[in-house]
N, C-alpha and C positions, 0 to 999 in steps of 0.2 A: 504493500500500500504506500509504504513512504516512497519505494522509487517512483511507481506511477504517479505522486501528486510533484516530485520532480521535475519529471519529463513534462506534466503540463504545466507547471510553472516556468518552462525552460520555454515551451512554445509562446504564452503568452508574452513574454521577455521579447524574445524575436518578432512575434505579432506587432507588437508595441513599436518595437525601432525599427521594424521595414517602411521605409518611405515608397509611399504610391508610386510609377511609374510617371514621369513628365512628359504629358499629354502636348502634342506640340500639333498646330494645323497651319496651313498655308493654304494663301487664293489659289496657287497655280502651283499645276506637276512640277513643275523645273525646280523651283524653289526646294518642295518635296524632297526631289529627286537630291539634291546640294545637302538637304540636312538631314538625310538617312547617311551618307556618306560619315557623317561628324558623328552623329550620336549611335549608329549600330544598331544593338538590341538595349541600348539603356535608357530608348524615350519610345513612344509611340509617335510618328508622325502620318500624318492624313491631310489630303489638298480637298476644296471644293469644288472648284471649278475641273471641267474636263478637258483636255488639251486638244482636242480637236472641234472645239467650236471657238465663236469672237471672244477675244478674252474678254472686250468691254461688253458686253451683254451676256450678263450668266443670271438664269431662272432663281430669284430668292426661294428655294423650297425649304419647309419647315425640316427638313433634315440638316439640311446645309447649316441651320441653326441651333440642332443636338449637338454636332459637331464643336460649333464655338460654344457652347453653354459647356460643354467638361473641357474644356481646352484650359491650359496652361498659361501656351505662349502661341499669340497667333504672327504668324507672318507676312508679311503684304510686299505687294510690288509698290506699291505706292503710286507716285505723279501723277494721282488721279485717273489709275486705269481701272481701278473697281468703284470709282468714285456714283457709278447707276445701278449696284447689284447689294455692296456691301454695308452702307449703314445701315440698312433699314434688317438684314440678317442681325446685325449689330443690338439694335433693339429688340428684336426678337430674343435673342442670345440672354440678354440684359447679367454677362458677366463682364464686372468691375476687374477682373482680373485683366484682361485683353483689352479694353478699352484704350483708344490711343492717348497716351502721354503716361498710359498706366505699364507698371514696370512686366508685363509679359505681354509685350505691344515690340512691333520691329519692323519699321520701314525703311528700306531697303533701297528706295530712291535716294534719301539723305545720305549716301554715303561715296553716290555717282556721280561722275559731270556726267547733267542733261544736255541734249542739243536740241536745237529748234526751238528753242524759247521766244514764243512772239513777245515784242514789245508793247502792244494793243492786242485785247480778242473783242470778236465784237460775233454775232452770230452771223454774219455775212462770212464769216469764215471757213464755216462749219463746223464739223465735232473735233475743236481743236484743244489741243489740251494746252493749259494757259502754264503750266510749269513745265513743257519742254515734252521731248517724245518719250515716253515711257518704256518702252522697247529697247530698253541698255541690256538685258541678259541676252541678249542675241548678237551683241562682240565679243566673243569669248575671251577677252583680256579683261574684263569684269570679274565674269564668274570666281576666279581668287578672290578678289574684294570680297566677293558676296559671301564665301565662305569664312573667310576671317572675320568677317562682323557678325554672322550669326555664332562662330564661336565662340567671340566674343560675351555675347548676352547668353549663351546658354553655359560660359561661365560665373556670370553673375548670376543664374538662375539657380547652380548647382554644383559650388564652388567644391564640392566634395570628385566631382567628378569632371572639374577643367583640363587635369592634365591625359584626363584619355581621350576629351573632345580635342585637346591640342595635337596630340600624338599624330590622331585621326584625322585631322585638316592638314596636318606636313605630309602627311601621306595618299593625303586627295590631289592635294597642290604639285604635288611632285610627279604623280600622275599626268594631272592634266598640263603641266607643262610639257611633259614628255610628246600628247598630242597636239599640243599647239605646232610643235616642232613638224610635226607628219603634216599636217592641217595646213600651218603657211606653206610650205614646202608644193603642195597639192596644188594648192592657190595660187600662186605666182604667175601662171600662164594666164590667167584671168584678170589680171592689172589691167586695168585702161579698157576693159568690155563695158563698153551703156548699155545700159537695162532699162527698163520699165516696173515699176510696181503696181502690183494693184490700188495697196494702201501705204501711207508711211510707216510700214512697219521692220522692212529690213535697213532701214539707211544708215543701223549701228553697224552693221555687217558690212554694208557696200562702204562706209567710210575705209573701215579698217585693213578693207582688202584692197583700195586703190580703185574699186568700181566705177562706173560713171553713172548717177542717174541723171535719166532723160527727159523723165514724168511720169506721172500716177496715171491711173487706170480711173481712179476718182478724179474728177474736177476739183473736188472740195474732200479734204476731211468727212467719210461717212454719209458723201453722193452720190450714190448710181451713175454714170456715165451719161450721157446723153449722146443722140448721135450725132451732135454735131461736135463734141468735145472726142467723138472716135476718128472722126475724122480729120480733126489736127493733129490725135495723133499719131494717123498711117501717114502724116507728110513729114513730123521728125524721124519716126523710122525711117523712112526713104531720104529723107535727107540729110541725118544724121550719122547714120548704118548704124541705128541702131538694134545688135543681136539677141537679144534677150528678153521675155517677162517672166517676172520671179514674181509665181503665183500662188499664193499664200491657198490652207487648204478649206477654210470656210466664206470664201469670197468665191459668187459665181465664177465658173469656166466659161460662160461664151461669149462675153468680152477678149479674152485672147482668142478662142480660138475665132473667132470673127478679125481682130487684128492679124491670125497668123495666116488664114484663108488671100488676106486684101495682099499683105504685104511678105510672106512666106517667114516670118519673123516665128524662132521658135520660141515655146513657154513651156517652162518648167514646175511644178506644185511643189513648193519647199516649206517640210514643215517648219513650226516655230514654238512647237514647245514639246516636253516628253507625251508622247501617246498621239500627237497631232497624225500620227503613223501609223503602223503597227511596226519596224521600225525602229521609232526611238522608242525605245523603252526604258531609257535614262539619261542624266546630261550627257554623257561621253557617247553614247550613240545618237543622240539627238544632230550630235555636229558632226558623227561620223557622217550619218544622213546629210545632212545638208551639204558638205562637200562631196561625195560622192555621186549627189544628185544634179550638181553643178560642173563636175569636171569628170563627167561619164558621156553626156551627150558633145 
């Protein structure tokens, strides 16, 4: 009798000092994908949005808001790319713990230079984001930042266990430098090709690789095309040589292919975040895909 009330005194002891598992969620797979890398088996992470539809328009479902109501520590792209989906989850959630400026809150923008910051918005714009393009995880010379800053906060979340998140981001980083090496390397021949987009969403990409872009597929920020904005732009492709659209994979096809019909200009579907594929099934394949996808044809 006395070892058995022991043993269940030994359990409750244990009971007592195991600390819950740190619940961690993120708007988007990428992000996800970046902080299963750091944390292993020592946090749960879960994204809400799915990688193959707009990132700015994701369905507030009352699940998506179970999800942040046990959450931990939520993480955002920020610049205002969930700024039509995510407060109103927010209230729903109604946890104080994840709330922004609350200490398991981590945006992600604040730690990037943004480009394309207009100086005025005005809605004659269109759906333009008034702090810059949002779309930084898709220069893969980011994604380090982005890991050493969510290490960051999930050392201050669980300073018991920074030095295995640190371990585990020298050993991400070390990784994905390894691929950047393969990745520029691949890219190079692709300096100085103009392209087309459908939306501003690769221009972090096209900077970094030396691209040219030529113009959107939009008129505007989140405009369907018109046919007379398709038709100025089969006169910069003919007049420009321009070889390429880099066609994002929840943005209609028959705008390229109606430009590749006119002007024999090919287009490519490149996804832009993990799962936009089947594919990317993580950051390191996400951008295997995309170079691949770019310097196969």
């Amino acid at each position: 009798m006395k070892v058995f009330n022991i043993l269940i005194l030994s359990v409750l002891i244990l009971l007592t000092n195991a600390k819950a598992q740190l619940k961690i969620v993120t708007t988007y797979p990428y992000i996800a994908s970046i902080t299963q890398e750091i944390v292993k088996d020592k946090a749960k992470v879960d994204f809400l949005a799915v990688g193959n539809l707009d990132p700015h328009f994701i369905v507030p479902k009352p699940s998506l808001a179970v999800k942040l109501r046990n959450a931990d520590l939520l993480i955002i792209n920020g610049a205002q790319l969930e700024i039509g989906w995510l407060p109103p989850l927010l209230d729903q959630a109604n946890n104080a713990k994840i709330r922004p400026s609350a200490s398991g809150f981590l945006d992600l923008s604040q730690y990037v230079r943004l480009i394309e910051k207009p100086e005025n918005v005005s809605r004659a714009m269109g759906d333009v984001h008034p702090e810059g393009n949002p779309h930084f995880h898709l220069d893969p010379y980011n994604i380090p930042i982005l890991s050493d800053v969510i290490t960051t906060k999930l050392c201050k979340l669980e300073p018991e266990n920074c030095s295995y998140y640190q371990e585990n981001n020298k050993l991400f980083k070390s990784k994905w430098n390894e691929k950047l090496k393969q990745w520029n390397s691949a890219l190079e021949k692709l300096k100085g090709t103009k392209v087309i987009e459908y939306h501003k969403l690769y221009d972090y990409f096209i900077n970094r690789y030396g691209l040219v872009l030529s113009g959107t597929v939009e008129p505007l920020p989140g405009i369907p095309p018109t046919g007379k904005h398709l038709e100025n732009l089969i006169e910069i492709i003919k007049t420009q040589n321009v070889k390429l659209i880099m066609q994002d994979v929840y943005h209609p096809l028959k705008p390229a292919q109606f430009l590749n019909q006119k002007t024999g200009i090919k287009y490519i579907v490149i996804p832009h975040d993990v799962g936009a594929v089947p594919e990317a099934k993580d950051i390191f394949s996400l951008f295997d895909e995309i170079v691949r996808r770019l310097t196969s044809e």
